[in-house]
C-alpha positions in Angstrom: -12.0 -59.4 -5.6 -12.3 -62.0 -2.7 -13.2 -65.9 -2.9 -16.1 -64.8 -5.6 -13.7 -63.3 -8.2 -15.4 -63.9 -11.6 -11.8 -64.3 -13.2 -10.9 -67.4 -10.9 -13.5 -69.9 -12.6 -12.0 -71.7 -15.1 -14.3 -75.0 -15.1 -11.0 -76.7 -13.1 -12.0 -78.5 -10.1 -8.8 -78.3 -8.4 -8.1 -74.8 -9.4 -11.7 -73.2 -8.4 -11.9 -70.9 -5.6 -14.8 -71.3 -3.1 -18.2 -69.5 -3.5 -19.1 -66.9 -1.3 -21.4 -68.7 1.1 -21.2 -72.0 0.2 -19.0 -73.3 3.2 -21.6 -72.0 5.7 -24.4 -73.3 3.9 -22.5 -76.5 4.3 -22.0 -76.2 7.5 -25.0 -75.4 8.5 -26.7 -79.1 6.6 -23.8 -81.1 9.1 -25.0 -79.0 11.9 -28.8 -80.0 11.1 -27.4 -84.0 10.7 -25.8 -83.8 14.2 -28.3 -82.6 16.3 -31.1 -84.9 14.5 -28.3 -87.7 15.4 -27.9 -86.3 18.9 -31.0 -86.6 19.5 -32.0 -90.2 18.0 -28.6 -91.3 20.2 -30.4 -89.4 23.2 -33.7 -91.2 22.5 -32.4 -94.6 22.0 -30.4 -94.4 25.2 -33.4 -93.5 27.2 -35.7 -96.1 25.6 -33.0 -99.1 25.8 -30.3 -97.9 28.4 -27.6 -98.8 26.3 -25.8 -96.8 23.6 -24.3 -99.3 21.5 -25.3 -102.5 19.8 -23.9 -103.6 17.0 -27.1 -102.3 14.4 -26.0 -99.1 15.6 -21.6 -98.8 14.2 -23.4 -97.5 11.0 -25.5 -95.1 13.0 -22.0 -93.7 14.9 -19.9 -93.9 11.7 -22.6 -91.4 10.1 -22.3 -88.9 13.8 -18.2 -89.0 13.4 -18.3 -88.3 10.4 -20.4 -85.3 10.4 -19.2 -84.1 13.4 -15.8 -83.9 11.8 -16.8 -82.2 9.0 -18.6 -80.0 11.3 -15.5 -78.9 12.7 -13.6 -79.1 9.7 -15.8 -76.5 8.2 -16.0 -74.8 11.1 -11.9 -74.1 11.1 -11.7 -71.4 8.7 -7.8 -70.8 9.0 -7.8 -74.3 7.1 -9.5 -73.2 3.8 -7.2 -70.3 4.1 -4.1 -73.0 3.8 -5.8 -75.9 1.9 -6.7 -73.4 -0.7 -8.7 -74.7 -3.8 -8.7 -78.2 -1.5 -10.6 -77.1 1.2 -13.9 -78.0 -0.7 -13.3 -81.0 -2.3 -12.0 -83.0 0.7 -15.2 -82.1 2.7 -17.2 -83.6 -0.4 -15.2 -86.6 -0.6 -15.3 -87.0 3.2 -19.4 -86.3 3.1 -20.1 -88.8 0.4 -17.5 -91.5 0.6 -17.9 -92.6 4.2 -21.8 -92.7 4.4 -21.5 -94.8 1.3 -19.3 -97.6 1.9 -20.1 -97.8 5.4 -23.3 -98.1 5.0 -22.1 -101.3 2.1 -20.0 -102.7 5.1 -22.2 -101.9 8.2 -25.5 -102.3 7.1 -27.6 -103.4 10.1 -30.8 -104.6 8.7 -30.9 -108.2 7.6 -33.7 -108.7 5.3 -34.5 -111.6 3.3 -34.1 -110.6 0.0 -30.0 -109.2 -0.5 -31.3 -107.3 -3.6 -34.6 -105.4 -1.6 -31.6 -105.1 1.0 -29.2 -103.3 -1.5 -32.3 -101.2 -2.8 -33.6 -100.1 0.4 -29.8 -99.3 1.5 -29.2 -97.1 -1.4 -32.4 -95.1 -1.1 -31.3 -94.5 2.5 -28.1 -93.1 1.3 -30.0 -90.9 -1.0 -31.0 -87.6 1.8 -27.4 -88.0 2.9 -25.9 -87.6 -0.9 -28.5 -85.2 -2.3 -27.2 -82.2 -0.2 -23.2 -82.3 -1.1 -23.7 -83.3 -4.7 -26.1 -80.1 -5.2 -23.3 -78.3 -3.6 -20.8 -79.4 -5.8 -22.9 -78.6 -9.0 -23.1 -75.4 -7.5 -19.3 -74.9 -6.9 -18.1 -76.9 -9.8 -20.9 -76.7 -13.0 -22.8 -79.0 -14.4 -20.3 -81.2 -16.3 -18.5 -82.4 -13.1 -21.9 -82.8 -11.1 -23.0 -85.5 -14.2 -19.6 -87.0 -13.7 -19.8 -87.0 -10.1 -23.7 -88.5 -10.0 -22.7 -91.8 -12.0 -19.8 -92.1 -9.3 -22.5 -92.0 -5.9 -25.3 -93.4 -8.1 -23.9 -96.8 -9.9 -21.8 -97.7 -7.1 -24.1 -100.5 -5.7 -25.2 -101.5 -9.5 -22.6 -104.4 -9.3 -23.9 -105.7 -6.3 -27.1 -106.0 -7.1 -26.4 -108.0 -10.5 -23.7 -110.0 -8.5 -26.8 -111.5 -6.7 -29.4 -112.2 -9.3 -29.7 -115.7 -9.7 -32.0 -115.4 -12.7 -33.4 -112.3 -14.4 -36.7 -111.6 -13.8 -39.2 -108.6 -14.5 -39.0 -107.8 -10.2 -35.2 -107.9 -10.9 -35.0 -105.7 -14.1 -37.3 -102.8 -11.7 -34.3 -103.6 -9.4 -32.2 -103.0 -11.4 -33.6 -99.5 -12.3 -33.0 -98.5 -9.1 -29.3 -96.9 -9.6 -30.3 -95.8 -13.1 -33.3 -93.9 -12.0 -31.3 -92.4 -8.9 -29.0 -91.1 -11.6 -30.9 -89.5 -14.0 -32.5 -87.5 -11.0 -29.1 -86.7 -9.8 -27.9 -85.9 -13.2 -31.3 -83.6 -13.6 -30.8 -81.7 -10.2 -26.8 -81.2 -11.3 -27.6 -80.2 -14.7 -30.2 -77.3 -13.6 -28.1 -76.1 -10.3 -25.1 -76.1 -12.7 -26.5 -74.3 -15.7 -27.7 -71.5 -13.4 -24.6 -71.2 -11.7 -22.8 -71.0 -14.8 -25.6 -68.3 -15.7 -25.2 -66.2 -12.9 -21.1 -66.2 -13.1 -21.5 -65.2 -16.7 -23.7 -62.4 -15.5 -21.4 -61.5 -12.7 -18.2 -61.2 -15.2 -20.9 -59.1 -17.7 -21.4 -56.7 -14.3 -17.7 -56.7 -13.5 -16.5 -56.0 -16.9 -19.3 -52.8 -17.2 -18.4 -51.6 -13.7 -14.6 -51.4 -14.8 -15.4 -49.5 -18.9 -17.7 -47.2 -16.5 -15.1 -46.3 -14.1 -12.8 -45.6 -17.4 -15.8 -43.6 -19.1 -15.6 -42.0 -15.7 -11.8 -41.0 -15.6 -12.1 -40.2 -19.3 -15.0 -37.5 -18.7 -12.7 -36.1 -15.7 -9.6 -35.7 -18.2 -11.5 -34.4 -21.0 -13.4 -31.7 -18.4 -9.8 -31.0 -17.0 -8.3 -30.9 -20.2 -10.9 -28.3 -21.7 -10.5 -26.3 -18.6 -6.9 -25.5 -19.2 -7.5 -25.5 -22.5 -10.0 -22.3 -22.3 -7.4 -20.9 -19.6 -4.9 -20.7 -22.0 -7.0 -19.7 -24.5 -7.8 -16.6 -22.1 -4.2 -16.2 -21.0 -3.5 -16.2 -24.3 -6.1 -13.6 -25.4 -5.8 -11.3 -22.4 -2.6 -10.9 -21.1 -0.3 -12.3 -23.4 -1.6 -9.5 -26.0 -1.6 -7.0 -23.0 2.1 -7.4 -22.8 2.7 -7.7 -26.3 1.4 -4.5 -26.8 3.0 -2.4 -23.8 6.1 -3.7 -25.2 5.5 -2.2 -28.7 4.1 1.0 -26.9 7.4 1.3 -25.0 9.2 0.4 -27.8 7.7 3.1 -29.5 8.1 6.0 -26.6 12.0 4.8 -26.1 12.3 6.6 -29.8 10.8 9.2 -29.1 12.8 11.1 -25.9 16.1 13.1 -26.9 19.3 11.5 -27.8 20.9 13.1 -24.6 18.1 11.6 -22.3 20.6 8.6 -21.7 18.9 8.1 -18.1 15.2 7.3 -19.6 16.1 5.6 -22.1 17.9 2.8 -19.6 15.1 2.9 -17.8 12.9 1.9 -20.7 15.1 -0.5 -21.4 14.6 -2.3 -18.2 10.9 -2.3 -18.4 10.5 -3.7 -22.1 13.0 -6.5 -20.8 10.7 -7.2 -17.9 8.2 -7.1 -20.1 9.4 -9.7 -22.2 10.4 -12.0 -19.7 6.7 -11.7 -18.1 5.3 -12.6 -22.0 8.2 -15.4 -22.3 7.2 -16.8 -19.3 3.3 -16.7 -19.9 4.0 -18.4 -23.3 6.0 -21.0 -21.4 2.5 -21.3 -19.2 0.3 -21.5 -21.9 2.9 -24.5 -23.8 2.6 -26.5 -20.7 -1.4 -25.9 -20.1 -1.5 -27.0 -23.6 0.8 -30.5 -23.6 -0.9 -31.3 -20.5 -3.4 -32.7 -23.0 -1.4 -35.1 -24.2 -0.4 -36.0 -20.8 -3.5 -36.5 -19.8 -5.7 -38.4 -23.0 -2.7 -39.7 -24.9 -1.7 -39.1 -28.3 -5.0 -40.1 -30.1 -7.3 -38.8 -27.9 -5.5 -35.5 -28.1 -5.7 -35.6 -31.7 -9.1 -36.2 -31.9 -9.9 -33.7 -29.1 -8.0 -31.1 -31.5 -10.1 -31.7 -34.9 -13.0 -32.0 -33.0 -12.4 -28.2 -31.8 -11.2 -27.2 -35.2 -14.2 -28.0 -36.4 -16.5 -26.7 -34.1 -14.4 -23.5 -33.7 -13.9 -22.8 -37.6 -16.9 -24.4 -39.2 -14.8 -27.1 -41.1 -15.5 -30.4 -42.3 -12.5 -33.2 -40.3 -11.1 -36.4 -41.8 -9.1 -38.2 -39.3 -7.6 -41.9 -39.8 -5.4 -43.2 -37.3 -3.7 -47.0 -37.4 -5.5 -49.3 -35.0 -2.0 -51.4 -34.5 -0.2 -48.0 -33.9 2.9 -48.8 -32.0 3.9 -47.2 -29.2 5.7 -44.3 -30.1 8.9 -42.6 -27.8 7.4 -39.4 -25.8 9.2 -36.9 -27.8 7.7 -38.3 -31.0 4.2 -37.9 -29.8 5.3 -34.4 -28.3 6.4 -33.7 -32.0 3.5 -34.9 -33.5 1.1 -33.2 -30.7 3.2 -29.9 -31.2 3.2 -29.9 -35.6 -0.9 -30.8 -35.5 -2.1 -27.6 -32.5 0.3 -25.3 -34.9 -0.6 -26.9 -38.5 -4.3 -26.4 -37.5 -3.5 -23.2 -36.3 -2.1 -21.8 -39.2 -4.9 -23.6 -41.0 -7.3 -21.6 -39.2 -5.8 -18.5 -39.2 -4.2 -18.0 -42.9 -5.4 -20.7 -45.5 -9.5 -20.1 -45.6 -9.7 -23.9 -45.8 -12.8 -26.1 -45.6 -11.6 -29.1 -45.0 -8.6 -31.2 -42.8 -6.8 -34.3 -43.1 -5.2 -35.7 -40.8 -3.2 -39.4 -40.7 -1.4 -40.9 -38.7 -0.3 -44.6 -39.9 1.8 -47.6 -39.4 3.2 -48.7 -42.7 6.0 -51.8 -42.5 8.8 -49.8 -41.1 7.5 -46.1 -40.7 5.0 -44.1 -38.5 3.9 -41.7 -41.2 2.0 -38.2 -40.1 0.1 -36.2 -42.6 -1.9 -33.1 -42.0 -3.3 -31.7 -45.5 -6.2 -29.1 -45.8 -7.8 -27.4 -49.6 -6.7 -23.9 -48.4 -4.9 -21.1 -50.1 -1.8 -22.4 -50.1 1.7 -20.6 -50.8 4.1 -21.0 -53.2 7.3 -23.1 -51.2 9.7 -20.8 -53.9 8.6 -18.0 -51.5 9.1 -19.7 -48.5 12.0 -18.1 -46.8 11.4 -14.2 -48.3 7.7 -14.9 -46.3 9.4 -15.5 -42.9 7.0 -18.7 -42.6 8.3 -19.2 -38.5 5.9 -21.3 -37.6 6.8 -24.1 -40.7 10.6 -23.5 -39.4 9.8 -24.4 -36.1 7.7 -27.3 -37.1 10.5 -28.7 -39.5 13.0 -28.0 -36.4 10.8 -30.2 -34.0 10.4 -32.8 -36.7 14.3 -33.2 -37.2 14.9 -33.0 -33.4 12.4 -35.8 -32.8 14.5 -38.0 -35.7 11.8 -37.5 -38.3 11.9 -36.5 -42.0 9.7 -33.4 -42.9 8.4 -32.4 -46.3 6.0 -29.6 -47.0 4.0 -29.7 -50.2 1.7 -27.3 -51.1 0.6 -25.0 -54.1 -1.5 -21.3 -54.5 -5.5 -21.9 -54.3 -5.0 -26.0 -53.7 -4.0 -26.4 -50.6 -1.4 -27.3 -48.3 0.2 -30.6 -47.0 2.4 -31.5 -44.0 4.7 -35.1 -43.9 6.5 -36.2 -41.3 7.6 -40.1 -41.5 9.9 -41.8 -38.4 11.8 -44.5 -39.4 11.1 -47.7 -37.1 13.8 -49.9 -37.5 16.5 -47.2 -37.2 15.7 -45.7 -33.9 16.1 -48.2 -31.2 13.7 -45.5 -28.9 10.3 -47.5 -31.3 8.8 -50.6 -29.2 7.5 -53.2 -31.5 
């Protein structure tokens, strides 16, 4: 996300990447320094014809140094390989050397050392305003207060070191420092706060950009999803029925020719098997429009998207509960799962005249337990096989394949329920 990235602040000084901006607004207060030096050093030379005294080592200290950091900042391959140091070292550089040069090559000699010490550190104070607000910018407000009591008390000893006797011109002395602090302190505390503000804002922005761009890929799967959903559905209803019913025509006109007509009759043959590979292989299209789905959303999407159609499609009222710590489950338990729900609510649908669906799907200790229950018709499970139930075969077949346990429960006029439980700690396919 570049040098700006609201994830890299983490209130560490070392560890803080640079803000966007802030090197070349840096850069461009040393530039401004250097040329109003240039041109004092320009002036001085043309008023005395000399260019160095010694009043002025203080005076080309001050251009060196900010004509190095100048450069420094000027060298962006270095930020790229000093890295979270880049910035600190040019603050340390900008505020250090002014400050004890100008305690060891002070030129003025005036007759009072504490008016001297006074006067120096309000000199100091347009040449440390500018990197300290740049820290609080770059590094909050907490560091900025701990970085004003380091360039604001520094000259605090001195001044006590030479009171002789404390007087009320001494104690305003005194104040100096303290009220050079709090005004640093102040300026930190407000650049800081709405630093902070604005990263807090940025991450807010991020974070909303990212849940739209899944809201986004979410609408696109769902719209996808539904697509192939009403293809199949159409497939399904169109030629899939087409077919089944030449075949059962054909079937039907194959009896009908004479015994002897051996010639017709293979060439009937021929055609219903054609015709029944054309409907096996439209059934095997309309299976994989359909567990595209689940490709697609996941498993609990998928079975939301599925009661939310039954309901809409069948006028019936939906109860869905799934685990919020659901595990991850192996794909061919989720196929299962996937597979038993479209073909449970099917059946629902089609056969039981129920109002009402369950379905669960929870984590309990060691087992993924699936129930799909509805208040239908129901059967009677003593008349299970003479009924040719398929559909509960092949959902009991899928369950075992997928190494789950499947029990069918259900009674005339109350209803029917489906339970499938998988057994965690015996399958090694279960991630915990």
């Amino acid at each position: 996300m570049g040098h700006n990235d609201p994830q890299c602040y983490n209130g560490n000084m070392v560890e803080r990447k640079t803000e966007i901006g802030i090197r070349k607004i840096f850069q461009g207060y040393c530039g401004f320094v250097l040329v109003y030096q240039l041109a004092f050093v320009a002036y001085t030379f043309f008023a005395t014809r000399t260019l160095y005294t010694p009043s002025f080592l203080l005076f080309y200290i001050n251009l060196g140094t900010f004509a190095i950091l100048f450069g420094y900042l000027s060298w962006v391959w270095l930020e790229k390989k000093l890295g979270s140091l880049y910035f600190p070292i040019a603050i340390l550089i900008s505020t250090l050397v002014p400050t004890y040069s100008t305690i060891f090559f002070w030129p003025l000699q005036l007759t009072d050392p504490v008016t001297e010490i006074v006067f120096r550190s309000w000199y100091l104070l347009p040449i440390l305003i500018v990197p300290f607000t740049l820290t609080a910018w770059q590094y909050g407000y907490k560091i900025a207060l701990g970085f004003s009591i380091l360039i604001s008390f520094y000259d605090l000893p001195f001044i006590v070191f030479e009171i002789d006797s404390l007087s009320l011109e001494m104690i305003q002395m005194i104040g100096v420092p303290i009220l050079r602090a709090i005004a640093f302190g102040t300026i930190g505390v407000i650049v800081g706060m709405l630093t902070e503000r604005q990263r807090h804002q940025r991450r807010k922005l991020v974070q909303a950009n990212f849940q739209l761009s899944k809201y986004a890929e979410t609408l696109e799967e769902l719209a996808i999803s539904q697509e192939r959903n009403r293809l199949a559905r159409e497939l399904h209803d169109t030629l899939a029925h087409t077919l089944s019913a030449q075949i059962l025509a054909l079937e039907a006109l194959r009896l009908t020719p004479p015994k002897d007509e051996t010639e017709l009759d293979e060439i009937l043959s021929e055609i219903i098997e054609n015709f029944r590979k054309g409907l096996a292989e439209t059934r095997r299209a309309l299976k994989d429009l359909r567990s595209k789905q689940l490709e697609d959303l996941g498993l609990k999407q998928s079975l939301y998207k599925i009661i939310e159609d039954a309901a809409s499609k069948a006028n019936l009222e939906t109860d869905l509960e799934i685990s919020e710590n659901l595990m991850e489950l192996p794909d061919e338990v989720e196929d299962c799962i996937y597979r038993i729900t479209t073909e449970g609510i099917e059946n629902i649908i089609r056969h039981s005249f129920a109002t009402r669906i369950k379905l669960r799907l929870l984590q309990k200790h060691d087992e993924v337990i699936f129930t799909l229950s509805d208040n239908g018709s129901g059967f009677d499970p003593k008349d299970f096989n003479n009924k040719e139930k398929h559909g509960i075969k092949g959902m009991k077949e899928r369950a075992l394949a997928s190494g789950g346990k499947f029990q069918i429960n259900s009674n005339p006029q109350k209803g029917t329920k489906i339970i499938v439980r998988f057994e965690v700690n015996d399958d090694p396919r279960f991630s915990l």
